[in-house]
C-alpha positions in Angstrom: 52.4 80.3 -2.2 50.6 80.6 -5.3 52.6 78.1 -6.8 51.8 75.4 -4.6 49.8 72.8 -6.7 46.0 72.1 -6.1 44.5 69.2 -6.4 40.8 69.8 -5.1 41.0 73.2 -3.3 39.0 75.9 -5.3 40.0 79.4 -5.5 37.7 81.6 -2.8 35.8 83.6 -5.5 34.8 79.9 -6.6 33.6 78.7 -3.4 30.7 81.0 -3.2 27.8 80.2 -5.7 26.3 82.3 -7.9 22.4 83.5 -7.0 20.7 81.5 -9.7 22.8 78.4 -8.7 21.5 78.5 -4.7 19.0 76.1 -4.2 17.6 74.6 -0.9 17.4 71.0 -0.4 13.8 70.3 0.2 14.8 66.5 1.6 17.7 68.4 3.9 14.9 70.2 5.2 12.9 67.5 6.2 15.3 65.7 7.5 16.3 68.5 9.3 12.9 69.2 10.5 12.4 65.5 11.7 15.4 65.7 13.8 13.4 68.1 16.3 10.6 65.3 16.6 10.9 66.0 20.5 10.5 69.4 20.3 7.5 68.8 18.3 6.5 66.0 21.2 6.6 68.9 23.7 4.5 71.7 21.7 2.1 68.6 20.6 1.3 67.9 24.1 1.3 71.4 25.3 -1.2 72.1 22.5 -3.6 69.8 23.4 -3.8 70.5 26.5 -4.2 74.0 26.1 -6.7 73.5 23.8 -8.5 71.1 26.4 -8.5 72.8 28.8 -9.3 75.9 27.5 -12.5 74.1 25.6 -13.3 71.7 28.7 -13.9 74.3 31.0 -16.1 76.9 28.5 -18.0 73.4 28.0 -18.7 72.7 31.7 -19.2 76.8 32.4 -21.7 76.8 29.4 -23.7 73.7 30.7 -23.7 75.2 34.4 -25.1 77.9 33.6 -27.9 76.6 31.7 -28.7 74.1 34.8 -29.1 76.5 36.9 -31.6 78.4 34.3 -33.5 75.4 34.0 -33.9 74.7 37.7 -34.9 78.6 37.9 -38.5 77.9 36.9 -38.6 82.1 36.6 -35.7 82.2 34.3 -38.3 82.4 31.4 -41.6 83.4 31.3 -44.0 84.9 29.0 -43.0 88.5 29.7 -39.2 88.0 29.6 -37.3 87.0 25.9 -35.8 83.8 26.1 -32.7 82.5 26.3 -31.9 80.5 23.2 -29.8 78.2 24.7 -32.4 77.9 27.3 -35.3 77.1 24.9 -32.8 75.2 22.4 -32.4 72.7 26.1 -35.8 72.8 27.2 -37.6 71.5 23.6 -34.1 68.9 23.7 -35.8 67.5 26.8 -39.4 67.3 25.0 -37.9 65.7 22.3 -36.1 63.4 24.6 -39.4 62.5 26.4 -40.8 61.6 23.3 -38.0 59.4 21.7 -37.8 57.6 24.9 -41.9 56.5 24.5 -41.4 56.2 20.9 -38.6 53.5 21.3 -40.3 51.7 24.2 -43.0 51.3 21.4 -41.0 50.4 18.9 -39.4 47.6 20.9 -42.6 46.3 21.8 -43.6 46.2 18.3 -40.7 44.6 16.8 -41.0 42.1 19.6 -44.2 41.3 18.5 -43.1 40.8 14.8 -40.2 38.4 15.5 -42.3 36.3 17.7 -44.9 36.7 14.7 -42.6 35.5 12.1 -41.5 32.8 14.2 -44.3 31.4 15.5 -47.0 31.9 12.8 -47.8 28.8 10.7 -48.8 30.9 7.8 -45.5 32.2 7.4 -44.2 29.0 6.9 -46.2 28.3 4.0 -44.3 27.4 0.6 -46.2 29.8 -1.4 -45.4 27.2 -4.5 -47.1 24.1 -2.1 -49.5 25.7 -0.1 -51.6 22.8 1.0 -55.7 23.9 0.5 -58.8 22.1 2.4 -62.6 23.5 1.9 -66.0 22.4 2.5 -69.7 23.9 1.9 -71.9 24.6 4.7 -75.5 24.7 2.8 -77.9 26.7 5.1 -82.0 26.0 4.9 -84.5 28.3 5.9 -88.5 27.7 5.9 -91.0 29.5 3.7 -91.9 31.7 6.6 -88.1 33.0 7.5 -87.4 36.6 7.6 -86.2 38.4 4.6 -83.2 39.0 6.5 -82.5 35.7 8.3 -80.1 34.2 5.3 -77.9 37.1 5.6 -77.6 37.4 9.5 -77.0 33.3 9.7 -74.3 34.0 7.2 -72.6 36.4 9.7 -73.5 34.3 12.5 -72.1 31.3 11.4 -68.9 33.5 10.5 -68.7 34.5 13.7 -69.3 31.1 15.5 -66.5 29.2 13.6 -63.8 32.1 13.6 -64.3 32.8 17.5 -65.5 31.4 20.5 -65.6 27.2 21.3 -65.1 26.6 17.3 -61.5 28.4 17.5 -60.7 26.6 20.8 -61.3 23.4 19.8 -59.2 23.9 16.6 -56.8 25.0 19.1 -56.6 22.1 20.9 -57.2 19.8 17.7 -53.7 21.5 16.6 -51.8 22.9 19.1 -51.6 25.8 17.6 -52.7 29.4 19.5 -56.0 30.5 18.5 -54.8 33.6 17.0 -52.6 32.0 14.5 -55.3 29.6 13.7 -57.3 32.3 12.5 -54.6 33.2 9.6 -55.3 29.6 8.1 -59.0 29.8 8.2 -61.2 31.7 5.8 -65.4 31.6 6.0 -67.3 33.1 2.7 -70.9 34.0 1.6 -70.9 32.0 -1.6 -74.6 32.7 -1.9 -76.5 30.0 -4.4 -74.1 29.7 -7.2 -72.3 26.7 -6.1 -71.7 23.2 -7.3 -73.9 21.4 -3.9 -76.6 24.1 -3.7 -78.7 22.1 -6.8 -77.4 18.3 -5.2 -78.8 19.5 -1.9 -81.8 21.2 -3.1 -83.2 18.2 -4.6 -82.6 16.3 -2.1 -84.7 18.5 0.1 -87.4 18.6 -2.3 -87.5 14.2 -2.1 -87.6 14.6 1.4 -90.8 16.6 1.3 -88.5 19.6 3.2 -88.1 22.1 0.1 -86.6 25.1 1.5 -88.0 29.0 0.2 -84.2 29.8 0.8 -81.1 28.4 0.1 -77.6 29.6 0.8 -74.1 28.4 0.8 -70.7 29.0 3.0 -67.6 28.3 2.3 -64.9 27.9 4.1 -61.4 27.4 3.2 -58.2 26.5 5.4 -54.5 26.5 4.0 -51.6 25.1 5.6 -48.1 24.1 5.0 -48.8 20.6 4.7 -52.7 18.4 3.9 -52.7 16.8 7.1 -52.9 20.1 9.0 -55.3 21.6 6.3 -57.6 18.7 6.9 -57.5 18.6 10.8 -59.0 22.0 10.5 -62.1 21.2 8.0 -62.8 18.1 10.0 -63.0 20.2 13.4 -65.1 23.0 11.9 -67.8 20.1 10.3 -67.8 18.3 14.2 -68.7 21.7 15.7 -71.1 22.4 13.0 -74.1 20.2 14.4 -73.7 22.3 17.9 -73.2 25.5 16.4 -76.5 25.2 13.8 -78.5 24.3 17.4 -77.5 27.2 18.9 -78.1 29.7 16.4 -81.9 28.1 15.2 -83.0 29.8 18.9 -80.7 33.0 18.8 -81.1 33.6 14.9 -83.8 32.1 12.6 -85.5 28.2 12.3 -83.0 26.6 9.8 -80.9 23.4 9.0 -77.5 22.6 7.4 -75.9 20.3 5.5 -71.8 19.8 5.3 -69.9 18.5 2.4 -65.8 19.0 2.5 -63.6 18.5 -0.6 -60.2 16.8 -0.8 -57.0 19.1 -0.2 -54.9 20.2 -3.0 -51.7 21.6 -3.6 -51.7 25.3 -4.7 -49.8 28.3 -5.7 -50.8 31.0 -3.0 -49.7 34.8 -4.4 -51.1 36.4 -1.1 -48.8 33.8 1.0 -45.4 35.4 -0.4 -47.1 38.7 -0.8 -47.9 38.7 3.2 -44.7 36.9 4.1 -42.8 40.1 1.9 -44.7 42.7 3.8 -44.3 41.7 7.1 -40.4 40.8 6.7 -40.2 44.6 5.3 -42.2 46.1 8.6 -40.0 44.7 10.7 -37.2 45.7 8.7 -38.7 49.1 8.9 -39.6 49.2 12.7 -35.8 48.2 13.3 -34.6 51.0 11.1 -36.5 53.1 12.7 -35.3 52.4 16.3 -31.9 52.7 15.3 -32.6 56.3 13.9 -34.6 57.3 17.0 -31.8 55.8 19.5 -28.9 57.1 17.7 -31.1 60.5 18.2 -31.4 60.3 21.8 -27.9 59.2 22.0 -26.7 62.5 20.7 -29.3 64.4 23.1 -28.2 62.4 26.3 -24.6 64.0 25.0 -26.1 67.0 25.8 -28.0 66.4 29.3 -27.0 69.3 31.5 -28.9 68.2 34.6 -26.5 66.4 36.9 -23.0 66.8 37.5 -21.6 64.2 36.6 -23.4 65.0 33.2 -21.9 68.0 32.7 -18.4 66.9 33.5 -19.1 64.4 31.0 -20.1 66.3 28.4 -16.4 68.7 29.3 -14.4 65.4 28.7 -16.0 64.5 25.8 -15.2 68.5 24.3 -12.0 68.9 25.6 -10.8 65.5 24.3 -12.0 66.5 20.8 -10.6 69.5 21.0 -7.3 68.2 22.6 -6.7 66.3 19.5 -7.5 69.7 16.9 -5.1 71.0 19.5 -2.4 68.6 18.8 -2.5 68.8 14.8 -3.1 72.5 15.0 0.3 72.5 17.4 2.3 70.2 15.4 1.1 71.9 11.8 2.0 75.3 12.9 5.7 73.9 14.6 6.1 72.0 11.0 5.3 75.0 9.0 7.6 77.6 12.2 10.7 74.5 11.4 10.3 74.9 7.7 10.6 79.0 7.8 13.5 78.8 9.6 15.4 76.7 7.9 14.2 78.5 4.4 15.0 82.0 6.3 17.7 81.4 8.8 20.7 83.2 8.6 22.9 80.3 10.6 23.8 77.4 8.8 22.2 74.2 10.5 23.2 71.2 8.1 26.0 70.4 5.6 23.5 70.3 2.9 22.4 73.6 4.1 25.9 75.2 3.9 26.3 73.4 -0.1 23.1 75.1 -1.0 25.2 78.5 -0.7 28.8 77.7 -1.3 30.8 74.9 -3.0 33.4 74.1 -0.1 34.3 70.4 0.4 33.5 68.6 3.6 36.6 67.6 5.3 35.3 65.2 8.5 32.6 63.7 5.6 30.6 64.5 8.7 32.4 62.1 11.3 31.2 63.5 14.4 33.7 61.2 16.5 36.7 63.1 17.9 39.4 61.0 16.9 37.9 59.2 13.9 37.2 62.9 12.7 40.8 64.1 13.2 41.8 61.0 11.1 39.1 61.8 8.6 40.3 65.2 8.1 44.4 64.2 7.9 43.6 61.4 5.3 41.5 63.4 3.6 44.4 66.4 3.6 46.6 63.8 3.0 45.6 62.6 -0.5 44.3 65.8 -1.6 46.5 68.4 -0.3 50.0 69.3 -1.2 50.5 72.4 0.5 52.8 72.8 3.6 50.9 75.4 5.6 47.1 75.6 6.7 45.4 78.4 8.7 42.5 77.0 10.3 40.1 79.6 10.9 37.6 79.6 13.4 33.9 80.7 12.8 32.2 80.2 15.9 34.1 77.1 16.9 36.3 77.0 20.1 38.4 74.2 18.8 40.3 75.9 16.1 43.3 75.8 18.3 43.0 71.9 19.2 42.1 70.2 15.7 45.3 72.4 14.3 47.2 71.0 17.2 46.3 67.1 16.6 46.5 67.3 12.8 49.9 69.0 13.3 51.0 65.8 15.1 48.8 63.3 12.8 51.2 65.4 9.5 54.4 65.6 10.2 55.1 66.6 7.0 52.7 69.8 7.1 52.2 73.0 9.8 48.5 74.4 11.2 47.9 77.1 12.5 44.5 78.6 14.1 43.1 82.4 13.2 40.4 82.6 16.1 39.0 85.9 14.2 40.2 85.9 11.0 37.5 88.5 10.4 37.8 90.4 13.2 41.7 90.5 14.0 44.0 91.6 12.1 47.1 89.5 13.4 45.2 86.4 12.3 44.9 87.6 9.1 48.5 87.9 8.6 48.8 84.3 9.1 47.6 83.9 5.9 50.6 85.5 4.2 52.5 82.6 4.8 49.8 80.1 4.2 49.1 78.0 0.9 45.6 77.5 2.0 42.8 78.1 4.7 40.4 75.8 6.4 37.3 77.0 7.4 36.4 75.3 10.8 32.4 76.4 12.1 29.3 75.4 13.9 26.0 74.0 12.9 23.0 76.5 14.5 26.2 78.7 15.1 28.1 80.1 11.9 26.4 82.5 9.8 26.3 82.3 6.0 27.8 86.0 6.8 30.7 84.7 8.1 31.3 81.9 6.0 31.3 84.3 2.8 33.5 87.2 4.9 36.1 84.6 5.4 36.1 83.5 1.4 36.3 86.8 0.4 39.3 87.7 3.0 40.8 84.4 1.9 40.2 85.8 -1.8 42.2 88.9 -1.0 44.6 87.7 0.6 45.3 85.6 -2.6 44.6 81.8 -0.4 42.6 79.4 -1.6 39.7 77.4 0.7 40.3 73.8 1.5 37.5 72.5 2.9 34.8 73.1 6.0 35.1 71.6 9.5 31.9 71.5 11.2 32.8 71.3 14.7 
């Protein structure tokens, strides 16, 4: 028996490795653990719905029960402590009421600006070609005019040319709205320093009409192009003659004189300066609606007052929660998979079996019935040259069968079948005849235990192991 040549069989003692040589397979164990992915479906799914459930309901119990304290005007008073959930609710709903006035604001306001920025002709002003019109109103009063008459006309006259007929006809002389008109126009108090005030003070003197008091307004209108710029000054000096009548009965005895200059092209500063700051209020109103709706977005989350609210608000928590469910589930059935393949005391793959003992695979894991039978006789074939095999059964009921069909598939060579090798002692003495022993088991079934009892009866028994059937 011991005689017999080997060519690949190993001596039992051989077939079992040594402690510092056993080593899991870490990609085994994946493997492994992926091929329970529906098992992991299952627990996923019960997981999150557990989870769900569980956090759907406290949600929709929670939110009940502060409904009905808010509809129970007695559920807090000034005697009683409050319920902070309660008050939490109660200054949500103030603050609600207030972000719902403060956007309606808002929208008005930026409504306002883009309509603004669209229609006002001062924002479309080149600030590099800004198009500039003025003229001089000189104002005349008698020797026996108020102290204060000069000044009030000044305001008057203001007044008269930036409101009233004045700004409608420029309206109309334009087609522009009156209140964008106003942008283009500018009146100032130039008092007596100006270029006109000596031409027309002469004059007055030749005419025998030498005034005690002379003053001077100016007025100035820009636009984007001269043609625009001039329409203005020319409406301002026809309106003039009506407006000086009017205001020698209402004001003081006075007369005027008009005198416009040719438009030029400018460089405005304030024009990019204004067009700058109102592009960055809007930018900031919009900003700030978006921060203030967002807000009330996340408070509406929370509105507990009507059924289909609440239920809304459950949905929302037990959806979240299903999926920290799901991940919790499926983490926790990774990391249960893992610890039992590390732990287990059943072998479940061939590369879990190699990380213990150094037994050649005779099916190269065919799991076909015939093609493995073939597998296993070619295999014995080439690499066997004993006569007589015990094939002995750990766990597997087909010990009997695969000795049967390789019998027939060798002619040449004799099997025989130890049901419990380890257990019964007949089966052992079939190894006294036997020139060596295959070990024939189950995955998820055969224990490392068993595996190394049968070496180590093989061992004593003076046969070597062939090779491992995994049934």
């Amino acid at each position: 028996m011991d005689s017999v040549g080997n060519k690949t069989g190993r001596t039992a003692s051989g077939c079992i490795r040594p402690s510092a040589e056993c080593e899991l397979s870490v990609s085994d164990m994946i493997s492994w653990c992926l091929s329970h992915w529906k098992s992991a479906v299952i627990v996923v799914i019960i997981a999150a719905f557990l989870f769900g459930a569980a956090k759907g309901t406290m949600s929709f119990v929670s939110s009940s029960v502060i409904a009905a304290k808010i509809s129970n005007e007695s559920a807090l008073t000034e005697n009683e402590p409050a319920d902070g959930k309660l008050t939490e609710y109660r200054n949500m709903l103030v603050r609600k009421e207030y972000l719902t006035k403060a956007i309606s604001g808002l929208n008005d306001q930026i409504a306002s600006r883009k309509a603004y920025l669209e229609n006002s002709v001062y924002m479309k002003i080149d600030p590099e070609k800004e198009s500039l019109s003025s003229a001089e109103i000189v104002i005349y009063l008698p020797r026996n005019s108020k102290d204060n008459s000069l000044l009030s006309l000044f305001k008057a006259y203001e007044d008269r040319i930036m409101n009233g007929s004045c700004l409608n006809d420029l309206a109309k002389a334009t087609g522009i709205e009156a209140a964008y008109i106003k942008e283009l126009v500018t009146v100032e108090n130039s008092g007596y320093e100006t270029s006109l005030t000596t031409n027309w003070t002469s004059r007055a003197s030749t005419e025998g009409t030498a005034s005690e008091s002379v003053g001077v307004i100016v007025i100035k209108a820009v636009a984007p192009d001269s043609d625009l710029s001039g329409k203005i000054i020319k409406t301002i000096g026809d309106n003039l003659p009506a407006i000086t009548e009017d205001l020698k009965k209402i004001v003081a005895d006075h007369s005027t004189a008009f005198s416009s200059q040719p438009s030029a092209v400018v460089y405005d500063q304030n024009v990019s300066d204004k067009k700058t700051a109102r592009t960055k209020e809007l930018v900031d109103f919009q900003t700030q609606l978006e921060k203030y709706q967002n807000e009330l977005k996340q408070i509406k989350a929370y509105d507990v007052s009507g059924f289909s609210s609440r239920m809304s608000m459950a949905f929302k928590a037990a959806v979240k929660f299903a999926v920290i469910g799901a991940v919790f589930g499926l983490l926790v059935y990774i990391v249960f998979l893992a610890l039992r393949y590390m732990l287990s005391c059943k072998i479940l793959t061939r590369a879990h079996l190699d990380s213990r003992f150094d037994i050649r695979s005779l099916d190269g894991g065919c799991k076909d019935g015939e093609k493995k039978i073939g597998m296993i006789a070619a295999g014995l074939s080439v690499n066997e040259e004993g006569k007589n095999f015990v094939i002995c059964s750990l766990g597997s009921k087909n010990a009997a069968s695969v000795a049967e069909k390789l019998t027939k598939e060798l002619p040449g060579k004799t099997f025989s079948a130890a049901e419990d090798l380890i257990g019964d002692p007949k089966d052992r003495l079939l190894l006294k005849d036997a020139d060596a022993v295959i070990l024939m088991g189950a995955y998820k079934v055969t224990a490392f235990a068993e595996v190394e009892q049968a070496v180590r009866i093989a061992e004593d028994s003076g046969v070597r192991v062939a090779g491992f059937i995994a049934d």
